[in-house]
C-alpha positions as CSV (number, residue, x, y, z in Angstrom):
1,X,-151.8,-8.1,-11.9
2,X,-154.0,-11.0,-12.2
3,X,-155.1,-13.4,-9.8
4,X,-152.3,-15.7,-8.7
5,X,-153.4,-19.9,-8.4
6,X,-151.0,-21.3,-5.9
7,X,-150.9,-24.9,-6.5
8,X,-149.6,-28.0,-6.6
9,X,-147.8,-29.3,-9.5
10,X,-149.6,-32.7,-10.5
11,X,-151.4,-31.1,-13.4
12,X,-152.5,-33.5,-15.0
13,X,-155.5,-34.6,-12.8
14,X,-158.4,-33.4,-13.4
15,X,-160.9,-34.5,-11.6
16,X,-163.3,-32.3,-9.3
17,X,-162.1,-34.3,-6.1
18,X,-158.7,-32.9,-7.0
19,X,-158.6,-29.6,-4.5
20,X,-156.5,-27.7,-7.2
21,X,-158.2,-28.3,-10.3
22,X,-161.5,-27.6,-8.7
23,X,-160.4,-24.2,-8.1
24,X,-158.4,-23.8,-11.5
25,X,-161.8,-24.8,-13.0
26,X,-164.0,-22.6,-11.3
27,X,-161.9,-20.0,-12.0
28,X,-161.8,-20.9,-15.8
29,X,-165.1,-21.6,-15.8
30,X,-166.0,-17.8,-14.7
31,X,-164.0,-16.2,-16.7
32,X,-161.0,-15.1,-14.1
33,X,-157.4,-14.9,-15.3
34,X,-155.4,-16.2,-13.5
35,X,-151.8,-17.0,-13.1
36,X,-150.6,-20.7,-12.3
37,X,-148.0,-20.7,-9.6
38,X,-146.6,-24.0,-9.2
39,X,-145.3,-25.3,-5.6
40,X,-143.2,-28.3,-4.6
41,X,-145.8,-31.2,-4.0
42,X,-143.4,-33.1,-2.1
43,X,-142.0,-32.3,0.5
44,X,-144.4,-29.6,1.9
45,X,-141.9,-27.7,4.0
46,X,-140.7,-26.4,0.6
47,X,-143.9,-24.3,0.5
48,X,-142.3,-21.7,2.5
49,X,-144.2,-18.3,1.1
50,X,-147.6,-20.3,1.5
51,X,-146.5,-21.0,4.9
52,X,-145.4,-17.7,5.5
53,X,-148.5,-15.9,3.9
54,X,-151.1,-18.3,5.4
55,X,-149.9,-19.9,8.4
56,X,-150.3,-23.6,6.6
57,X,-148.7,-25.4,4.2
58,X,-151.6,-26.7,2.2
59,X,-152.7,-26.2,-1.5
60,X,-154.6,-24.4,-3.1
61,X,-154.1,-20.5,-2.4
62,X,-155.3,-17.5,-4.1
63,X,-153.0,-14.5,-4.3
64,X,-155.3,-12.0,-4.8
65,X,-154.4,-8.7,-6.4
66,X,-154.7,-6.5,-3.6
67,X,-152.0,-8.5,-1.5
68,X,-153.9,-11.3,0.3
69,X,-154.2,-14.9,0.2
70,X,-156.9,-17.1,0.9
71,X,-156.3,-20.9,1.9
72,X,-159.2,-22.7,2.3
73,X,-160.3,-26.1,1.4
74,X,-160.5,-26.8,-2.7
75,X,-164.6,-27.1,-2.5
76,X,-165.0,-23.6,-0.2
77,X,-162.9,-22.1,-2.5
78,X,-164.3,-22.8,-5.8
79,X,-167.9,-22.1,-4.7
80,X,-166.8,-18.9,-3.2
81,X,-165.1,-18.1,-6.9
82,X,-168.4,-19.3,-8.7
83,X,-170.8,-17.4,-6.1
84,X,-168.5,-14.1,-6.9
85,X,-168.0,-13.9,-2.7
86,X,-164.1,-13.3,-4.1
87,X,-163.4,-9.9,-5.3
């Protein structure tokens, strides 16, 4: 099972101050597939297995293939994915 890309669904911006596309991108941009899941972006209760899984409601999450997920801030995240820290 790939990698799962929890995230929100305003696709169309791509910018790198956009949380979610900077992680989509570094994940692209290493070679990782990936699949995209999209979650409500309004309102943010909707987000109930991110909430459940992470403790938070905010976007973007990886779904790794051994069962976690990883929240952190869009940056932390994709330079953990392009320093290989994530498995």
């Amino acid at each position: 099972m790939p990698v799962k890309l929890h995230r929100c669904g305003v696709m169309w911006v791509k910018i790198d101050a956009h949380p979610c596309w900077a992680v989509q991108k570094a994940l692209d941009e290493k070679g990782i597939d990936y699949e995209i899941v999209k979650e409500a972006t309004f309102p943010r209760s909707k987000r109930t297995e991110v909430t459940e899984k992470t403790g938070q409601s905010l976007l973007p999450v990886l779904e790794l293939d051994d069962g976690r997920w990883i929240r952190e801030d869009g940056k932390t995240l994709a330079a953990k994915i392009r320093s290989g820290e994530l498995p």
